[in-house]
C-alpha positions, 0 to 999 in steps of 0.5 A: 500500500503506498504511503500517504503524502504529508500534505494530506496527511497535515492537511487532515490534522487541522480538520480534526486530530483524528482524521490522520488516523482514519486515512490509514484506512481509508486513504482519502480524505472524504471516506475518513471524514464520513468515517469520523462522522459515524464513529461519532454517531456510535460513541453517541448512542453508546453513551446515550444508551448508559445514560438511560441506565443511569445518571447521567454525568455532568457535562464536563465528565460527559466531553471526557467520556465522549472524547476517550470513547471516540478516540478508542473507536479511531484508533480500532479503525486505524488498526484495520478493525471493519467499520461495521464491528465497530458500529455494531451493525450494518444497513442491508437492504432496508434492514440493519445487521447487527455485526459482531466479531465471529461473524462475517459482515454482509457485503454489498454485492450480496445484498444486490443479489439477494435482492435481485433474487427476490424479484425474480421469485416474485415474478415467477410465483406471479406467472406460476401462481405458486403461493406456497415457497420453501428457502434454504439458506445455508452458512448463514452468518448473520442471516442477512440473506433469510431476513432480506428475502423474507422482507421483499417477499412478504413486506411488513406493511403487506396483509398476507392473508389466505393461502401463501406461504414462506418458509425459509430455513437457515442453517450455519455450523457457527453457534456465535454466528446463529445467535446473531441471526437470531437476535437480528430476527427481533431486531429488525421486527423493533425497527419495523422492517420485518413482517410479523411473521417472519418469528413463524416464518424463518427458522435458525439451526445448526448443521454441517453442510459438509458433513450433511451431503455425506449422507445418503441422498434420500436421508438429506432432506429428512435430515434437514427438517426433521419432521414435517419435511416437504417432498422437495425444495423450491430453492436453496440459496448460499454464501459459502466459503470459497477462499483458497488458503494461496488466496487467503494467505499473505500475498493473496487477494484476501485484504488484511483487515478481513485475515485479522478480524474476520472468522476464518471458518466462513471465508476457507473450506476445511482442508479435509476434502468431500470430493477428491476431484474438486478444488479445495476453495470449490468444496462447498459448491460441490457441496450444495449440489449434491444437496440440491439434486438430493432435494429435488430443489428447483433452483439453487443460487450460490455466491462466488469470489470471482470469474475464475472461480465462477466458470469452474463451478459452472463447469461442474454444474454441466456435469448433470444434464438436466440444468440450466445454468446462468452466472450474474455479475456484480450488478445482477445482469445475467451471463447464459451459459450459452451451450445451453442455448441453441441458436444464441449467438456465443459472440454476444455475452463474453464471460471473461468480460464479466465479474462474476458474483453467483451461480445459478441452477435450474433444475429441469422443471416448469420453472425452468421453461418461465425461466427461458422465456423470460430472461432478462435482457 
C-alpha cells in the first residue's frame, strides 16, 4: 500500500486530530471524514444508551467520556478493525445487521443479489401462481440473506392473508454466528422492517453442510427438517466459503483487515476434502449440489469470489444434464451459459468480460421453461 503524502496527511490534522488516523484506512480524505462522522454517531448512542441506565454525568465528565470513547473507536479503525464491528451493525437492504466479531459482515454485492433474487421469485410465483415457497439458506452468518428475502417477499406493511406461504430455513455450523441471526430476527421486527411473521416464518439451526451431503441422498432432506419435511425444495440459496488458503494467505487477494478480524471458518473450506476431484476453495459448491439434486430443489443460487472461480463451478454444474445454468455479475445482469442455448449467438455475452458474483441452477422443471422465456435482457 503506498504511503500517504504529508500534505494530506497535515492537511487532515487541522480538520480534526483524528482524521490522520482514519486515512490509514481509508486513504482519502472524504471516506475518513464520513468515517469520523459515524464513529461519532456510535460513541453517541453508546453513551446515550448508559445514560438511560443511569445518571447521567455532568457535562464536563460527559466531553471526557465522549472524547476517550471516540478516540478508542479511531484508533480500532486505524488498526484495520471493519467499520461495521465497530458500529455494531450494518444497513442491508432496508434492514440493519447487527455485526459482531465471529461473524462475517454482509457485503454489498450480496445484498444486490439477494435482492435481485427476490424479484425474480416474485415474478415467477406471479406467472406460476405458486403461493406456497420453501428457502434454504445455508452458512448463514448473520442471516442477512433469510431476513432480506423474507422482507421483499412478504413486506411488513403487506396483509398476507389466505393461502401463501414462506418458509425459509437457515442453517450455519457457527453457534456465535446463529445467535446473531437470531437476535437480528427481533431486531429488525423493533425497527419495523420485518413482517410479523417472519418469528413463524424463518427458522435458525445448526448443521454441517459438509458433513450433511455425506449422507445418503434420500436421508438429506429428512435430515434437514426433521419432521414435517416437504417432498422437495423450491430453492436453496448460499454464501459459502470459497477462499483458497494461496488466496487467503499473505500475498493473496484476501485484504488484511478481513485475515485479522474476520472468522476464518466462513471465508476457507476445511482442508479435509468431500470430493477428491474438486478444488479445495470449490468444496462447498460441490457441496450444495449434491444437496440440491438430493432435494429435488428447483433452483439453487450460490455466491462466488470471482470469474475464475465462477466458470469452474459452472463447469461442474454441466456435469448433470438436466440444468440450466446462468452466472450474474456484480450488478445482477445475467451471463447464459450459452451451450445451453441453441441458436444464441456465443459472440454476444463474453464471460471473461464479466465479474462474476453467483451461480445459478435450474433444475429441469416448469420453472425452468418461465425461466427461458423470460430472461432478462
Amino acid at each position: 500500500m503506498p504511503r500517504l503524502p504529508p500534505i494530506l496527511l497535515s492537511r487532515a490534522a487541522r480538520i480534526n486530530r483524528h482524521l490522520p488516523l482514519l486515512l490509514r484506512e481509508c486513504r482519502d480524505l472524504d471516506s475518513a471524514r464520513n468515517e469520523l462522522r459515524w464513529l461519532r454517531e456510535a460513541t453517541d448512542d453508546q453513551l446515550n444508551g448508559q445514560a438511560v441506565r443511569r445518571t447521567p454525568p455532568s457535562h464536563g465528565h460527559y466531553k471526557h467520556i465522549h472524547d476517550q470513547t471516540l478516540t478508542s473507536f479511531v484508533k480500532r479503525r486505524a488498526r484495520g478493525e471493519p467499520l461495521q464491528y465497530i458500529l455494531g451493525s450494518q444497513p442491508f437492504g432496508e434492514l440493519e445487521i447487527k455485526c459482531r466479531p465471529g461473524v462475517l459482515i454482509p457485503r454489498p454485492e450480496t445484498e444486490i443479489y439477494t435482492t435481485e433474487l427476490a424479484r425474480t421469485i416474485q415474478k415467477l410465483q406471479v406467472n406460476t401462481k405458486r403461493r406456497h415457497l420453501s428457502i434454504v439458506d445455508f452458512c448463514t452468518g448473520t442471516g442477512c440473506i433469510a431476513l432480506l428475502l423474507h422482507a421483499l417477499l412478504k413486506p411488513h406493511e403487506s396483509d398476507h392473508h389466505g393461502d401463501s406461504q414462506l418458509q425459509i430455513r437457515a442453517f450455519d455450523i457457527s453457534d456465535h454466528a446463529l445467535r446473531l441471526s437470531s437476535e437480528n430476527i427481533h431486531h429488525n421486527l423493533k425497527l419495523n422492517t420485518l413482517h410479523e411473521d417472519a418469528l413463524q416464518d424463518i427458522s435458525f439451526k445448526h448443521h454441517d453442510v459438509l458433513a450433511l451431503a455425506q449422507q445418503p441422498k434420500d436421508k438429506i432432506l429428512t435430515t434437514l427438517y426433521h419432521s414435517g419435511s416437504p417432498q422437495s425444495l423450491d430453492i436453496i440459496v448460499s454464501n459459502p466459503p470459497y477462499i483458497s488458503p494461496q488466496q487467503y494467505n499473505p500475498g493473496g487477494t484476501t485484504t488484511k483487515s478481513v485475515r485479522n478480524f474476520e472468522p476464518k471458518l466462513a471465508l476457507v473450506p476445511p482442508e479435509s476434502l468431500v470430493f477428491d476431484n474438486v478444488d479445495q476453495a470449490d468444496q462447498f459448491y460441490a457441496t450444495l449440489l449434491r444437496i440440491a439434486i438430493a432435494t429435488k430443489a428447483k433452483l439453487l443460487v450460490m455466491e462466488v469470489g470471482d470469474t475464475e472461480q465462477a466458470l469452474r463451478v459452472k463447469k461442474l454444474c454441466m456435469e448433470y444434464k438436466e440444468t440450466w445454468v446462468e452466472i450474474w455479475n456484480d450488478d445482477s445482469d445475467v451471463v447464459i451459459d450459452t451451450s445451453n442455448v441453441v441458436g444464441l449467438d456465443a459472440g454476444s455475452r463474453h464471460e471473461d468480460s464479466i465479474s462474476a458474483r453467483v451461480v445459478a441452477v435450474w433444475f429441469d422443471t416448469e420453472w425452468t421453461k418461465w425461466r427461458k422465456a423470460n430472461l432478462p435482457m
